[in-house]
C-alpha angles and dihedrals in degrees: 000000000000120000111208135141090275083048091057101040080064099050107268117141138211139075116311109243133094125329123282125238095244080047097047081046098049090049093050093049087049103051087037080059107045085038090057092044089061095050096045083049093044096042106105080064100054110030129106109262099016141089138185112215128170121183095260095045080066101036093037129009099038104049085047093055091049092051084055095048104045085050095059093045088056087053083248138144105240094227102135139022118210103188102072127051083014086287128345148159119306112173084038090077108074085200086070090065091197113164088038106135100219089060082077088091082071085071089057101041137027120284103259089035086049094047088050095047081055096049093051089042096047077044099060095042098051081054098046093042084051084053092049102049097041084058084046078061084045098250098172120207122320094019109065081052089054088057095049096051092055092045087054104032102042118109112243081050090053080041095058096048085066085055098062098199089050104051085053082059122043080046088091108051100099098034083056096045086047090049092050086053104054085049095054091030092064132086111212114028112301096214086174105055077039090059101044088041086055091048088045091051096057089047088058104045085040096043095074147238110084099209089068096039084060091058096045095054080048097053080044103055094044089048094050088053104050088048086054104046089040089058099016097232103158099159094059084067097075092052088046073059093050098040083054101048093047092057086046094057096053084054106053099104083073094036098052084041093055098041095052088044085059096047078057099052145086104198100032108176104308145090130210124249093261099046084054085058095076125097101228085063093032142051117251118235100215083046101049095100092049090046096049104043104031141204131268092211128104091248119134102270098214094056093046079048098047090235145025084244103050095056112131130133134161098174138233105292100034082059094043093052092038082056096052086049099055089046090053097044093048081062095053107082090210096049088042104105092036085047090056095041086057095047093053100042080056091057094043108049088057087047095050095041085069101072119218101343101101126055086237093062096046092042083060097047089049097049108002097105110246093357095123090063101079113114092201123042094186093064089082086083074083084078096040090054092043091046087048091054093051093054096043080056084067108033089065093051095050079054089057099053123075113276132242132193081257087060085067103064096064091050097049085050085050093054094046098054091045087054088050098056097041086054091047086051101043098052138025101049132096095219105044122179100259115262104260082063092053088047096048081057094053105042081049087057092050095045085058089042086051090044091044082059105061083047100070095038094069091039096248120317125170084229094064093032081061074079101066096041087059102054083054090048092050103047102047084047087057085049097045094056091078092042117141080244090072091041095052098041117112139173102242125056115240096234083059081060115112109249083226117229091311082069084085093058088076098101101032119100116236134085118261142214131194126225100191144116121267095224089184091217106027099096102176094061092047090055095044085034098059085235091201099280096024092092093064079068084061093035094235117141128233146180096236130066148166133249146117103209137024108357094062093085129191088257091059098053089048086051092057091039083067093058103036129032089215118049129191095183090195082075126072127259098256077072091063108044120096119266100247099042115203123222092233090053095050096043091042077062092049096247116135098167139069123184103195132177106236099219073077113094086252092182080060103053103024103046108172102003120130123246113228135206091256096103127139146092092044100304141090129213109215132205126221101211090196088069115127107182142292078271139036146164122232113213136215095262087046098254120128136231123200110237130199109266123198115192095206096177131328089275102040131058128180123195116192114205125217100168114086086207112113110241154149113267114213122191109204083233131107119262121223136177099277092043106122131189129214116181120196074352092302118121102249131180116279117214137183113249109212089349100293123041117074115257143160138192112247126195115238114280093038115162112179133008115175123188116206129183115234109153115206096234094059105082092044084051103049084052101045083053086052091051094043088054091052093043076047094054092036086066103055085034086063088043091053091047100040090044078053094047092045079055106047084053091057 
C-alpha cells in the first residue's frame, strides 16, 4: 500500500516513498478481485445466450437507447423522439442519458447486448472505485476487497443494474468521492484531481437517472465535510467548487435541457407525500430487518422485501463487520469525522428509505433543496449499502492489526446490535420471515463470531481475517443467486422480439394507440403489444407514452382530461379514453390506428372503426375511417382537408398546401417551446391547435410551410459546454507545466 501522508493519517506504517513490490502485487490482486466479482455478478448480462430484461428494460430503457442511437447514426442531435406523446423531448429527459459517452458502444451491438456490456461494465467499476477509495482510508488487503465485494453484491446495487439509468449512475459514487479526496487531502492546488473530479462530475449529470445523481451530490457533500473538517482543509473547498462547476459547465447541454423540459411538465421528477406513502416506493418499517439482512431462500425477493424497490440486503455478516468498523473508526481521532459521516449516511439512508413516516423524512422533504423530487424513497438503501461497504472496509483492517482489550468494545457493540435486530426481526410482527430464515441469520452471526475467533487468537493476520471475509463472500453469493437479476434473465434479447402485425404500420402515416395488456414479464407480448414506449422499437409513432417525469407535459394531461373527468397522469393515455371510443374523436386527436387484443369486447370500444388485414399473433391492427391525415388544413367554415406532410427529419416538418383557401395547418404532432414556423420561408406565429399539436394560420395561395424544432437554449449550451472542455484542458495543461517547472527546479 502506499504510504503517503493520507496512509498514514489513517494508521499505515512504514516509510513514505513508491510503492513496494508486495504492495504493487496486493493491490493487483485486489482490484483483479473485486474486478472478477462484478463480472460473476454481471454475467447474465454479458454472457453469450443469455439477457436480462425487466419491464421496464423493454417499455423504457430500451426504446430510449434506440432513439439515441438511431439519432447519432443519422448524424443527428437527439433532441426530440417522435415516436412517443405524439412527439416530445428527448434529450430533456436525463434518463435518457442521451449525450453519455459510454453509450457509444450502442453504435457497435445490438441494443439489449449493448445495454448488458454497460451494466457489467458500470458493475465492475463501481467495484474497483470501491476498492480504490477504501485503500485511500487505508484499508490494507483483504480488507479494501472486502469493500468492493458488499458495494457490488448487495442487494439494492444488483437491484439497480436491472434499472439501466440507475446502474450508470450509482457507478460513480466512489470514483467522485476519490476524486473529492485527493483535492481536500492535498496541500498546494491539485489541478490535476481537480481535473479528473471535474470529468467525473459531467459523467455523472449526463449518466442518467436524477434521483441517483441527488444522492450522489448528498454522499458528496457529507463526505466532503467530514474530509474538511478531519484535516481542516478549508481552502480546497473552493477548488472542489471549481472542479464542480467545470464539469457542470461541459454538461449543460443536458442541464439546460433538463431544466426547460421541466418548465414544460407536469410531473417533473417527484412524488407527493402521500404517493411516497405506498409500499411498492417506500421501505416498510415492520419489514426493515428482513430488507436489510436477506433470505437465502428461493423465495421472490420483492415480495420478502415488501417491495421491488425496497430490496436491499447486505446480509448479516456484512452488517455485523461494517459495525465493528465504524466502532473502530469512531475511536481513531483521525477517522473520526469520516467515521461519523459514515455512521450517519448508514442511518439515513434506512430512515429515508422509509418514506414519510419519520419527521426526518418529512423535515427534508419540506427544506432539503430538491429533495422532494425523488420518485422512490426506498432508493436511499443505495447510501446505507455504500456506508456498510465501507465499514465492512474497516472492519476487516482492524481485524488485521494486532488486538487490545479496547478492540473489543466495538465488537461486543457489533454483536449487540446485531442481537437486537435479529430479536426485532424475529418477534413483533405479524408477518415474521419463517424460521429457517431467522436461523440462517443466526447460524451466519455465529459463523462471524467463530471466524472472529481465530482471529484473535493470532493477534490479527490478513490471512485469518480471509475468514471473515469469507463468511461475507459466501453469504452474499448465497443471496445473489435469487437476484432479480436471475428472475428477469432470457434467452432472447427484446429487440429480437417480433414486433408482432403493428410492425407494418412503420411507414404509414397516422398516429396510433394500443389497446393491450400490460403482462409485466411477458416481454413478447409487450413488444408485439406496443406496450406504451415499445413502438418506438418498431419506430411507429403514437399518441401514448410512458414516463414518470419530464416528458408527461401539461399539454398531455390536458389532452387526457378531454377525454376522461378524472385523470392519474402516471398512466397512459388508453386509460383514459372512454370506453366506447368514437372514430371523430379519435380522428379530431390525429390517431388513425388502433392495435387491440382481441380477448377485449372490440365492437365496445371501437364502434364504427374498420378491421384491417394486420391480424396475427393475438393481436389486430384497426382502422378509424373518420381519419383525415397527419396534416390538415381547417377551414373557415371548420371542415378539414388532408395536406401533403414531409418528415423531413424528427425536428423538422414540412406541409405542402394544395388548397388556395386561407387556413389554419395543423400537423397531428405535439407542440413544445423551441418549435418555429416559416411559412413560404417567412417566420410566421406559431400557435397551439386544440391546445397540443403544432399549427399556424396561413394567408390564401400558400404553398410550404415547414416547423422545426430549435430550442433557444441549445446554442448557449453547446458553448458553455465548449468553454467548460477547454476549463477542463486548462486544468491538466497548468498540472503538466507546473510538474515541468517542479522538475526543472530539482
Amino acid at each position: 500500500m502506499e504510504a503517503s501522508a493520507e496512509g498514514r493519517e489513517e494508521g499505515q506504517t512504514g516509510p513514505p516513498g513508491r510503492l513496494t513490490h508486495d504492495d504493487r502485487r496486493a493491490s493487483s490482486v485486489e482490484l483483479i478481485a473485486a474486478a472478477a466479482v462484478a463480472l460473476w455478478l454481471s454475467r447474465s448480462f454479458w454472457w453469450p445466450g443469455g439477457y436480462v430484461v425487466a419491464f421496464d428494460t423493454v417499455t423504457y430503457s430500451g426504446p430510449n437507447f434506440e432513439v439515441t442511437m438511431d439519432s447519432w447514426r443519422a448524424g443527428r442531435f437527439p433532441l426530440w423522439n417522435e415516436y412517443i406523446f405524439g412527439g416530445v423531448t428527448h434529450l430533456g429527459n436525463p434518463q435518457t442519458g442521451a449525450l453519455y459517452p459510454p453509450k457509444v458502444i450502442g453504435l457497435l451491438l445490438d441494443t439489449n447486448r449493448a445495454m448488458g456490456m454497460l451494466v457489467a461494465v458500470h458493475l465492475v467499476l463501481l467495484a474497483v472505485g470501491t476498492v480504490l477509495l477504501a485503500r485511500r482510508l487505508g484499508c490494507r488487503p483483504p480488507a479494501a476487497f472486502a469493500a468492493g465485494l458488499v458495494m457490488s453484491a448487495n442487494g439494492a446495487v444488483l437491484t439497480r443494474t436491472t434499472q439501466f439509468e440507475q446502474i450508470l449512475v450509482l457507478a460513480w459514487l466512489p470514483v467522485l468521492l476519490l476524486g473529492v479526496t485527493a483535492i481536500l487531502a492535498s496541500d498546494a492546488r491539485p489541478w490535476l484531481a481537480m481535473a479528473g473530479t471535474a470529468a467525473i462530475t459531467t459523467l455523472v449529470l449526463l449518466a442518467g437517472h436524477p434521483q441517483i445523481v441527488y444522492q450522489l451530490v448528498f454522499v458528496a457533500i457529507i463526505w466532503a465535510a467530514a474530509m474538511t473538517f478531519r484535516r481542516r482543509s478549508w481552502r480546497r473547498l473552493a477548488d472542489v467548487g471549481i472542479a464542480v462547476a467545470v464539469g457542470a459547465l461541459v454538461a449543460a447541454p443536458q442541464l439546460l435541457a433538463a431544466i426547460a423540459a421541466t418548465r414544460d411538465s407536469s410531473l417533473g421528477f417527484g412524488r407527493t407525500l402521500t404517493e411516497l406513502e405506498s409500499p411498492t416506493l417506500s421501505a416498510q418499517p415492520h419489514r426493515i430487518v428482513q430488507i436489510l439482512l436477506g433470505s437465502f431462500r428461493h423465495v421472490n425477493e420483492a415480495a420478502f422485501a415488501g417491495g421491488f424497490e425496497s430490496i436491499g440486503h447486505v446480509g448479516v455478516a456484512a452488517a455485523f463487520v461494517a459495525v465493528i468498523g465504524i466502532g473502530v473508526a469512531l475511536r481513531d481521532p483521525l477517522r473520526r469525522p469520516l467515521a461519523i459521516a459514515l455512521a450517519a449516511l448508514a442511518v439515513i439512508g434506512v430512515v429515508w428509505a422509509l418514506g414519510p413516516r419519520t419527521p426526518v423524512f418529512t423535515f427534508a422533504y419540506d427544506w432539503l433543496p430538491g429533495f422532494d423530487l425523488a420518485r422512490a424513497s426506498a432508493r436511499w438503501l443505495d447510501v446505507t449499502a455504500f456506508a456498510v461497504a465501507l465499514g465492512v472496509g474497516w472492519g476487516v483492517d482492524a481485524l488485521t492489526r494486532s488486538w487490545t482489550t479496547r478492540s473489543v468494545v466495538p465488537i461486543a457493540a457489533g454483536a449487540g446490535l446485531l442481537a437486537l435486530a435479529l430479536g426485532l426481526g424475529a418477534i413483533g410482527t405479524s408477518d415474521l420471515p419463517d424460521r429457517w430464515t431467522v436461523m440462517s441469520w443466526l447460524a451466519v452471526a455465529a459463523a462471524v463470531g467463530a471466524a472472529l475467533y481465530f482471529v484473535r487468537r493470532a493477534d490479527g493476520s490478513a490471512v485469518m481475517a480471509l475468514l471473515v471475509v469469507a463468511v461475507v463472500a459466501f453469504e452474499l453469493a448465497a443471496l445473489a443467486r435469487y437476484s432479480v437479476i436471475d428472475e428477469t434473465t432470457t434467452s432472447t434479447a427484446f429487440d429480437d422480439r417480433s414486433p408482432g402485425v403493428a410492425g407494418e404500420l412503420r411507414d404509414r402515416p397516422g398516429l396510433t394507440i394500443a389497446f393491450t395488456n400490460d403482462e409485466f414479464a411477458d416481454i413478447a407480448y409487450l413488444v408485439a403489444g406496443f406496450r406504451p414506449n415499445t413502438n418506438a422499437l418498431a419506430e411507429v409513432r403514437s399518441l401514448d407514452g410512458y414516463d414518470g417525469g419530464v416528458q408527461v407535459t401539461d399539454r398531455f394531461v390536458a389532452l387526457e382530461a378531454s377525454q376522461s373527468p378524472v385523470v392519474d397522469p402516471t398512466l397512459p393515455l388508453r386509460n383514459h379514453l372512454p370506453q366506447a371510443w368514437q372514430p371523430a374523436d379519435a380522428a379530431a386527436i390525429g390517431v388513425r390506428w388502433a392495435l387491440i387484443d382481441p380477448t377485449r369486447d372490440v365492437a365496445t370500444q371501437l364502434p364504427g372503426w374498420r378491421r384491417t388485414e394486420l391480424v396475427g399473433g393475438g393481436f389486430e391492427v384497426w382502422e378509424n375511417p373518420a381519419w383525415v391525415g397527419d396534416a390538415v388544413g381547417r377551414l373557415a367554415d371548420g371542415s378539414e382537408v388532408a395536406l401533403e406532410l414531409d418528415r423531413r427529419s424528427p425536428t423538422e416538418l414540412a406541409v405542402h398546401v394544395t388548397d388556395p383557401s386561407p387556413m389554419r395547418v395543423i400537423v397531428h404532432h405535439q407542440i413544445a417551446p423551441g418549435w418555429s414556423v416559416r411559412v413560404d420561408g417567412e417566420a410566421a406565429d406559431i400557435v397551439d391547435a386544440d391546445g397540443f399539436f403544432l399549427a399556424v394560420d396561413v394567408p390564401a395561395d400558400t404553398a410550404t410551410v415547414v416547423f422545426s424544432y430549435e430550442p433557444r437554449w441549445l446554442t448557449p449550451s453547446l458553448a458553455l459546454a465548449g468553454i467548460g472542455v477547454l476549463a477542463l484542458a486548462g486544468l491538466v495543461v497548468v498540472d503538466r507545466v507546473r510538474r515541468s517547472e517542479f522538475k526543472a527546479k530539482r
